[in-house]
N, C-alpha and C positions, 0 to 999 in steps of 0.2 A: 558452633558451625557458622562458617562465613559466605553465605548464600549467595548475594555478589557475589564475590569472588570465583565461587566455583563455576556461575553461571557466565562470569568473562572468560574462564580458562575453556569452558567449552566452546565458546564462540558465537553465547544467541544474541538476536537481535531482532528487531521488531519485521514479523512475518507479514503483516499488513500490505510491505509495497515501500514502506519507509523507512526501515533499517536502521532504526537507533541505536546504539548500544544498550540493550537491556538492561544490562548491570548496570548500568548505569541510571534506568529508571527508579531500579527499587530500589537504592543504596539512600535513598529517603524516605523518611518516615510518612504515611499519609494514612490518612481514613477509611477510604475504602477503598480498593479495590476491581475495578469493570474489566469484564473478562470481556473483550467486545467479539461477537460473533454475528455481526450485524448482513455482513459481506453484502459493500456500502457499492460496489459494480453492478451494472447488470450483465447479466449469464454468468458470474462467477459463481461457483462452488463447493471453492476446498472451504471453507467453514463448517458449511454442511456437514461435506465427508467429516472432515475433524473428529465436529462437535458427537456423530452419532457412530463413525469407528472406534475413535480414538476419546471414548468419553472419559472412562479412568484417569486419563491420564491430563486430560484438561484440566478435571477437577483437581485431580494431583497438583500440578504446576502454580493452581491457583492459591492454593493453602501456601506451598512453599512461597509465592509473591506475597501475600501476605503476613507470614512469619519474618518475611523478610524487610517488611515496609512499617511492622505494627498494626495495619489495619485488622480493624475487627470485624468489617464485614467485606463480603465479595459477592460480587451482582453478575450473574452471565446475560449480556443483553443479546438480544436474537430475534428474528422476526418468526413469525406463524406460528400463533398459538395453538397446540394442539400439533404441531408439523411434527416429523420424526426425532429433529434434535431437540426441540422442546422435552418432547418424553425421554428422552434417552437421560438429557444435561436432570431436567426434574427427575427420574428417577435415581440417579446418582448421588444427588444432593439432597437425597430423603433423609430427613433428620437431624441432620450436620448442622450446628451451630452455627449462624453467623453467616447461612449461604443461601443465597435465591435468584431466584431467572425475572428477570425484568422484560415485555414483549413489546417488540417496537414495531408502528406500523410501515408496511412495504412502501418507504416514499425513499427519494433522494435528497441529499447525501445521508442518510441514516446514520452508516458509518462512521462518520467524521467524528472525532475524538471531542470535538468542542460540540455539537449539537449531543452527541452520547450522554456528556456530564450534564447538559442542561436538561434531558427528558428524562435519565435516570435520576438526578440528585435534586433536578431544580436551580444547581446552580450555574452561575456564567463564569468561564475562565475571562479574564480581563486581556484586554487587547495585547501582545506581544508577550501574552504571558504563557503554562502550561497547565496543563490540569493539576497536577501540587499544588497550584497557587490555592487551589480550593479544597484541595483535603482531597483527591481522588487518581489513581495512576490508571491508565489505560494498556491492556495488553492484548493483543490481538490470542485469538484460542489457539494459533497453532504455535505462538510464540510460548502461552503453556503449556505444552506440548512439549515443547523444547525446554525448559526449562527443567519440566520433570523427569524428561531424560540426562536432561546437565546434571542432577542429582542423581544420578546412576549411571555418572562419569562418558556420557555417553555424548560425542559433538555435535554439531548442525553438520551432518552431511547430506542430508536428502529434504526435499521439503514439497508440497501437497500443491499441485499448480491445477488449473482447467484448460485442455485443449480444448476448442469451440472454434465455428466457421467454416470454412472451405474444406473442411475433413472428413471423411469416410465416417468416420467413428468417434466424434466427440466424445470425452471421456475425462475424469479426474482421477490425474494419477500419482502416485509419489515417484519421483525420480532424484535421482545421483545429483551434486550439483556436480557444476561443469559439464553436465550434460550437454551435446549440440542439442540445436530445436530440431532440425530433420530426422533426429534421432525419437523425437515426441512425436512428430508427425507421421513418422512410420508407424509408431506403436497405436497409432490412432487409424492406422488405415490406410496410409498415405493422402496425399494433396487432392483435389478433384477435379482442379482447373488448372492448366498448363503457366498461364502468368498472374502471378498473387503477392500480396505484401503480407506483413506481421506484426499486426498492433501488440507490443509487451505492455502486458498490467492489465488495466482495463479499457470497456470503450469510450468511460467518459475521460480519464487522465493519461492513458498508456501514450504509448509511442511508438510510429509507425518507423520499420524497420525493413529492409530487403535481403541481409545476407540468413539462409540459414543456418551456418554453422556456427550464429553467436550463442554463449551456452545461459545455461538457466545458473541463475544465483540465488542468495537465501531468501532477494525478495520479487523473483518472478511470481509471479501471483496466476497470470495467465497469460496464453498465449493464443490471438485471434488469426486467423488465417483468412482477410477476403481480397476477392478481386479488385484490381488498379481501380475500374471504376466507379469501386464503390463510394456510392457518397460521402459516407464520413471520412473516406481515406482522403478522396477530391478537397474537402473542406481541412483537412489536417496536415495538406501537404502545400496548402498553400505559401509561396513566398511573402517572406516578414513583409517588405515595401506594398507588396498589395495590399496586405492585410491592412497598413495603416494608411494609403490612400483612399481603399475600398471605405474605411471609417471617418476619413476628413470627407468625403461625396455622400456617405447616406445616413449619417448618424445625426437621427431628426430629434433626440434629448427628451425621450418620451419619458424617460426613468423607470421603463420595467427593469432595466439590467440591475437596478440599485434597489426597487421594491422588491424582488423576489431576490436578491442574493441574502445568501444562509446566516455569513457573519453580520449583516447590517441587520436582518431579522433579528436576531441574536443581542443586539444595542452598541457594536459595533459602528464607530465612526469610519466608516469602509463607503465610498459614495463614486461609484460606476461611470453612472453618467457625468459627474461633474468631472471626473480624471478625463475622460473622453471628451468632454468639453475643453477641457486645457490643451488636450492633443491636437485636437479637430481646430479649436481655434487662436488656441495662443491668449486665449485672456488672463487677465489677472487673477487668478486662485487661487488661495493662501495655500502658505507650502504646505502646510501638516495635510491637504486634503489629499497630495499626490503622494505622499508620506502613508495615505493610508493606503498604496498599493501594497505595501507588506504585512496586511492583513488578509490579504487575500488568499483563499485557498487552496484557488484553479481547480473548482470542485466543476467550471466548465456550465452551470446552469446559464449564466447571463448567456453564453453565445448557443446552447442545444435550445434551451428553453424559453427567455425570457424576450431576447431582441428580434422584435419583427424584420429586422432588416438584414439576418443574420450576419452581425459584426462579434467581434469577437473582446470586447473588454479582456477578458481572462490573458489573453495572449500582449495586450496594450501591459496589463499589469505586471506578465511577469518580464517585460522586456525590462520597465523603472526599476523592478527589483534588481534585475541585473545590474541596469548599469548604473544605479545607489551601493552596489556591493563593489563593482570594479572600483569605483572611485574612492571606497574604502567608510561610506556611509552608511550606518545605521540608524532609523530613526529610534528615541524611546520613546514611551508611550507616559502617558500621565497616567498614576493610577487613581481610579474612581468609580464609585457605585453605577452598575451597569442595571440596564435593566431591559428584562426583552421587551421587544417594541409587540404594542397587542393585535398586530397582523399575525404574528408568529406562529400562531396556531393552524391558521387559515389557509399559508402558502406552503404547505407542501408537497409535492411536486410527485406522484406515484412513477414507480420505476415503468409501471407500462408505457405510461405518455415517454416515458427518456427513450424505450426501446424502439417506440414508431418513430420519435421524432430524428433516431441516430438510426434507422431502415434495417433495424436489426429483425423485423418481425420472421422474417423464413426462418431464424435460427432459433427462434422462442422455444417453438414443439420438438426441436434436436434436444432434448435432456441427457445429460453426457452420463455416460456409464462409467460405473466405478469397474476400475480396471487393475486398481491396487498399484503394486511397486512391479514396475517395467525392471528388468535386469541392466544390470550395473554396464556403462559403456567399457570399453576396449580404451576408450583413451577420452581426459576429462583435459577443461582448459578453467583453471581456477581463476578468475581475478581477484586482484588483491586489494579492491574497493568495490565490496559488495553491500558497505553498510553507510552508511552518514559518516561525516567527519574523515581524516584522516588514512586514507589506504595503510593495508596491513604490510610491513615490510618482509620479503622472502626469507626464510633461514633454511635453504635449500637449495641444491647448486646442481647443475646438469653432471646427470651420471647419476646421483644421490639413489637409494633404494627406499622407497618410503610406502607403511603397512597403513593400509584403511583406519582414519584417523589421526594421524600423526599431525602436528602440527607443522606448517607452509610458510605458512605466513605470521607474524606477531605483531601483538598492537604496537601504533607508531604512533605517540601522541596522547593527548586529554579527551579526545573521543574519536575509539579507532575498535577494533574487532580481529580477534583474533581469524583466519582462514585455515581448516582441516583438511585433509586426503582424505579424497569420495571415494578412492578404490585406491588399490595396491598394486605397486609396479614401479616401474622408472621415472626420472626426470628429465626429460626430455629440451624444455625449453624453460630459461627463469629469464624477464626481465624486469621494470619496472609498474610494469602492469598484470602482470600475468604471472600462474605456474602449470605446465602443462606436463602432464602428469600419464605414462602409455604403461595397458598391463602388457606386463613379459607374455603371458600366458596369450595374449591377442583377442581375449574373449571377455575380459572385465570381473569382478570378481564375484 
């Protein structure tokens, strides 16, 4: 049985936020296995729901990643020991060869795939490398999830998101993809403030958004609903040129942005303040140090957490990245024995201080209710780059009749993802971005 494979023809991909082609993570052999359930946001969710709905089937997915990788062990990481999905994931994995829950404590970025293999395994992925480099694959729980429905031929059409914020009813729920969001926020209760924006993902990486009708894809993770003047919105909708004059006028080179960042903890040549130095004053820096702006995570500590003068490093670095990508620049990295630096222990950063310091606290004691799978919309808008790499190409054409499931869109490329029909009905609109997809019946399926 060719596990890839059936897990590309269903179309998973990594549920986290980052949307890798799965099959393509396990189409290599590694050691172990990290089921990461860390849910590395604050006020996200769906992990939870997942991990304690949907435990069968996690731990399902997870044997299949590993039969499919060779690893002989599989680690579920998750934070609160003793919480509901602890018990649930441990009760599941009572006995079973080869499988155990590893508890990690509630700090930031928990989540992150390279600090996961370092608290789980001990070891460090090396700079521009992935976690294979060290014998370990990372899968987010609902991307197992998915996978052990890909083994029971069953596609990614629906996926576990957190509405939170400005809503009646916060809540975690499974929905259609192609879903609009007003469609979520109705089923949430509707809106509660007349003029609001819409952070997608989370509050420390997501993106702030204003139309509601864009839809949910396989790696909406959540969706925040707050007012214009809300702080973090004020601080995230700042214009690029401010942001980098605000940082040539007050960036005093204290170097917390670079002691407390995760990768440079980690023994990562990653150094904040000296990139910012370059920026701010034009000195001579050797290249590799601006080079090491693509180690950077935009895990967002140096500008929530670290810098007194809140500047934003994160946003400095991934402008480099960009424009080292336009101009068709990649740096490599040297490989060599890395080692965590012995602060590492010390800095890290509890999700409450993230939540006062990003003015999330009124939404803390809002704990979203499980609200399950909302019914399927009337009319879905698929796009057809909902994963990493390459958009899916449409094989589908207006007028076309296509049944819940069916294949949209096909992979286009050496890393691309298949796109499935969330409901049944018509074709309504195909073009290079999109399939938009209306049930006949008016009512969704």
């Amino acid at each position: 049985m060719n596990i890839p494979e059936i897990v590309k023809e269903m179309g998973v991909v990594g549920a986290g936020g980052g949307g890798f082609p799965t099959h393509l993570k396990i189409s290599r052999p590694c050691e172990v296995v990290i089921a990461n359930g860390a849910e590395c946001e604050p006020l996200l969710a769906n992990d939870k729901f997942v991990m304690e709905e949907e435990t069968a089937q996690v731990v399902d997915g997870l044997r299949w990643a590993m039969l499919a990788t060779g690893a002989k062990r599989g680690i579920v990481a998750l934070k609160g020991q003793g919480s509901p999905a602890e018990q649930a994931i441990s009760k599941a994995i009572a006995g079973q060869n080869g499988l155990s829950t590893f508890v990690l404590g509630d700090y930031y970025p928990a989540g992150d795939e390279f600090l996961l293999v370092r608290e789980v395994l001990g070891r460090v992925v090396p700079e521009g490398g992935i976690p294979p480099a060290v014998g370990a694959v990372v899968l987010n729980v609902e991307t197992l999830r998915n996978i052990s429905r890909a083994m029971q031929k069953q596609p990614v059409i629906e996926r576990t998101l957190t509405c939170q914020g400005e809503v009646h009813k916060p809540s975690v729920l499974r929905v259609r993809i192609g879903t609009p969001f007003r469609e979520i926020f109705d089923a949430c209760g509707g809106v509660r403030i007349p003029d609001y924006v819409i952070l997608v993902g989370g509050p420390m990486m997501g993106t702030i958004i204003t139309d509601p009708l864009l839809p949910v894809t396989k790696t909406t993770t959540g969706l925040f609903v707050f007012p214009r003047e809300h702080p973090l919105v004020r601080k995230r909708t700042l214009p690029l040129p401010f942001i980098v004059k605000q940082s040539k006028a007050a960036c005093c080179q204290c170097t917390y942005c670079t002691e407390l960042c995760p990768r440079y903890l980690l023994g990562h040549e990653l150094y904040p303040h000296k990139i910012m130095r370059q920026i701010n004053l034009g000195l001579d820096i050797p290249p590799e140090i601006i080079e090491g702006a693509f180690l950077c995570s935009e895990c967002g500590v140096c500008e929530v957490y670290a810098c007194p003068m809140e500047l934003s490093p994160r946003i400095i670095n991934r402008v480099i990245k960009e424009k080292f990508i336009q101009a068709g620049y990649r740096p490599s990295f040297t490989q060599r024995e890395i080692r965590t630096r012995d602060t590492f222990p010390y800095r890290k950063i509890p999700v409450s201080v993230v939540k006062n310091r990003l003015a999330l606290y009124q939404y803390q004691s809002r704990v979203p209710a499980r609200v399950g799978v909302i019914k399927a919309p009337s009319r879905v808008e698929l796009l057809l780059k909902q994963h990493a790499g390459m958009p899916a190409r449409a094989v589908v054409k207006v007028g076309d009749r296509v049944q819940e499931g069916d294949v949209i869109g096909e992979i286009a490329g050496e890393i691309s993802a298949r796109v499935h029909a969330s409901i049944a009905g018509r074709v309504i609109l195909v073009d290079s971005e999109r399939v938009i997809i209306e049930s006949e019946s008016g009512r969704g399926g």
